[in-house]
C-alpha positions in Angstrom: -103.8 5.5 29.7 -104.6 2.6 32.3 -101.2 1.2 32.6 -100.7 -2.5 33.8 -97.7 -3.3 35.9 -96.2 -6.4 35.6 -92.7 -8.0 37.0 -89.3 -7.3 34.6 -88.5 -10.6 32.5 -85.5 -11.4 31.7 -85.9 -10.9 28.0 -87.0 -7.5 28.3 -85.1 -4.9 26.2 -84.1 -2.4 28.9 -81.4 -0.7 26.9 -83.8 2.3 24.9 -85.3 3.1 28.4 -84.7 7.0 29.0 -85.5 9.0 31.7 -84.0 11.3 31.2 -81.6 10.8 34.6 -78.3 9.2 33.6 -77.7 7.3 37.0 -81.0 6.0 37.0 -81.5 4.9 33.1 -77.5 2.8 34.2 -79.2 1.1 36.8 -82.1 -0.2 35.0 -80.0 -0.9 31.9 -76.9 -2.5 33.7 -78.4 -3.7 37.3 -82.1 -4.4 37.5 -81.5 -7.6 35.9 -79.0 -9.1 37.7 -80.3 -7.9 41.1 -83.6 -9.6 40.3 -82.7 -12.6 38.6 -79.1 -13.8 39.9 -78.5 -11.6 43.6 -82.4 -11.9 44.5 -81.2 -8.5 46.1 -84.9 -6.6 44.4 -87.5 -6.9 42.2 -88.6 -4.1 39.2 -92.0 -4.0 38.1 -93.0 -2.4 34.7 -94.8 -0.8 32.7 -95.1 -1.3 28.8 -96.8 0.7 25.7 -98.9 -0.5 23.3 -96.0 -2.2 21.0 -93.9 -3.2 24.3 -91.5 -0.8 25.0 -91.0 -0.4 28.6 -92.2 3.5 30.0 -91.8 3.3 33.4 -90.4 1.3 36.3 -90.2 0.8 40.0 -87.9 -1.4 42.1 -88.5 -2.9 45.5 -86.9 -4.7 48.2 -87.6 -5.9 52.0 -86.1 -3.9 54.2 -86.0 -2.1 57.8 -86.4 1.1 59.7 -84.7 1.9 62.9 -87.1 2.9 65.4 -84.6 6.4 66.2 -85.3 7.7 62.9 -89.0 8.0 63.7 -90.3 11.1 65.2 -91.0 11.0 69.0 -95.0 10.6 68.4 -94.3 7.3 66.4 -91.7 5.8 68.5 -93.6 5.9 71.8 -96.8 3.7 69.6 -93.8 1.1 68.5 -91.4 -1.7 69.4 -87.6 -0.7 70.1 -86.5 -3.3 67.5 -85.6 -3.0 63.9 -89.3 -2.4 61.7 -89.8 -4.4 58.4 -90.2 -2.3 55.5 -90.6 -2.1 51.8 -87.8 0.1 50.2 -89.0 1.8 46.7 -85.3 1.4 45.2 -86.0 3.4 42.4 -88.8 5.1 40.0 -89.2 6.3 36.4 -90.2 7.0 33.6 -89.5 7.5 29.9 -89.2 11.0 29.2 -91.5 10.4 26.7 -94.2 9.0 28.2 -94.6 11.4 31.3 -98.1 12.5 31.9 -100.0 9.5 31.0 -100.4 8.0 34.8 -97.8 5.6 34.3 -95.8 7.0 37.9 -99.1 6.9 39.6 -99.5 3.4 38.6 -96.0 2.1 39.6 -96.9 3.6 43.1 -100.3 2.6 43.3 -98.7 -0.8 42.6 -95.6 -0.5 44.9 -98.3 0.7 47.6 -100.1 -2.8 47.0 -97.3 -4.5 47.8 -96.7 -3.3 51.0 -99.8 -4.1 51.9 -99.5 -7.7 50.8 -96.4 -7.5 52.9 -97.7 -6.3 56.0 -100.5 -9.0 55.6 -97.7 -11.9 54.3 -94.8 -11.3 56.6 -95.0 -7.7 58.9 -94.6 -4.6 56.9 -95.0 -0.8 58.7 -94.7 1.3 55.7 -92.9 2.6 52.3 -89.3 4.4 53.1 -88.0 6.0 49.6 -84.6 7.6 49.3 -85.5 11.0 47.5 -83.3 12.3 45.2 -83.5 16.5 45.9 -85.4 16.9 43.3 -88.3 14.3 44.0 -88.8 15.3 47.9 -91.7 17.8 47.2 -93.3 14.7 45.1 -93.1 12.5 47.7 -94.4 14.9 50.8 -97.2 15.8 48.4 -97.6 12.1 48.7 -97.6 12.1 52.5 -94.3 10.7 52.9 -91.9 12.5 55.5 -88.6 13.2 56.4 -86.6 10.7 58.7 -84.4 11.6 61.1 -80.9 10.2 59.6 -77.1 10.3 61.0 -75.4 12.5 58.6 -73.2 10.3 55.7 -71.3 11.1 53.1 -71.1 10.2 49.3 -68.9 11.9 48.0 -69.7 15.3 45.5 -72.8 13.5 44.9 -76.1 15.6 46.3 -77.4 12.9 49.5 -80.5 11.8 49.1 -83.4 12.6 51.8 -84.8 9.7 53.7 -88.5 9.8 53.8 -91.3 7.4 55.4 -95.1 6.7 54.5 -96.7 4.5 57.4 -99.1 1.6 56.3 -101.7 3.2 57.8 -101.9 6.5 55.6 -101.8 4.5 52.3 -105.1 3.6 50.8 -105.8 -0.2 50.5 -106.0 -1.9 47.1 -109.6 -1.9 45.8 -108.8 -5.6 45.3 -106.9 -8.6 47.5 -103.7 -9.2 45.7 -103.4 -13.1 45.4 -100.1 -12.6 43.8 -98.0 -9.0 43.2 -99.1 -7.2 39.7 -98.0 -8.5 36.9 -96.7 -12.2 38.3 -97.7 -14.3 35.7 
């Protein structure tokens, strides 16, 4: 399947989107609207099937990176001053539809964007809050840990901190004049 990504619309039926995680089927059901269209806190990109159904989604948002949760190799190359960033929010996709490229398209997507950021307005790389169970994924990917001052949330598990710098994440094959899917 070559999946297209493309920006959430507001008429787009989110509610029969599962993933097969509760937490993150409620966000994208309840909050991915309303913190694209009214708070302008994120934006979710999509992916659809063949009669429209959404499969898969990712949200983004700017963001930063505290030079002290770097390892010592990368702090020395960089400015002691807050880093921009884009933040992968949240991934997934339709238990259903697993297998078909649809994650790897998302990513490869999200990874376009932050190149169009670093070229538009300064970006050093992804940072992704990994659930436990998604940290292998995402080392596999190159991404790794940051250094992070312990918090707490409650009896939920934390989720791991990780980093992928701009320059370990292969360029589109094409310019983006505008992110995917912004029609």
């Amino acid at each position: 399947m070559t999946a297209a990504v493309r920006r959430l619309r507001p008429d787009d039926d989110r509610a029969k989107f599962r993933s097969g995680d509760v937490e993150l089927d409620r966000f994208f059901a309840r909050y991915a609207g309303q913190n694209q269209f009214r708070h302008h806190i994120g934006t979710t990109y999509v992916v659809t099937d063949e009669d429209g159904a959404i499969v898969g989604f990712a949200t983004i948002a700017a963001s930063e990176l505290t030079v002290a949760n770097l390892s010592a190799t990368k702090r020395r190359r960089l400015p002691a001053y807050p880093l921009p960033v884009l933040r992968l929010a949240r991934l997934a996709v339709d238990r259903e539809a697993r297998g078909r490229g649809i994650g790897r398209a998302l990513l490869q997507a999200v990874f376009a964007l932050a190149h169009k950021m670093a070229v538009d307005m300064g970006c050093v790389g992804v940072v992704v809050d990994a659930k436990p169970d998604a940290v292998a994924f995402y080392r596999k990917l190159g991404f790794v840990v940051l250094e992070t001052t312990a918090g707490q949330l409650g009896d939920r598990p934390q989720p791991t901190p990780m980093f992928l710098e701009l320059g370990a994440i292969p360029k589109p094959s094409a310019p983006l004049s505008s992110p995917p899917g912004a029609r």
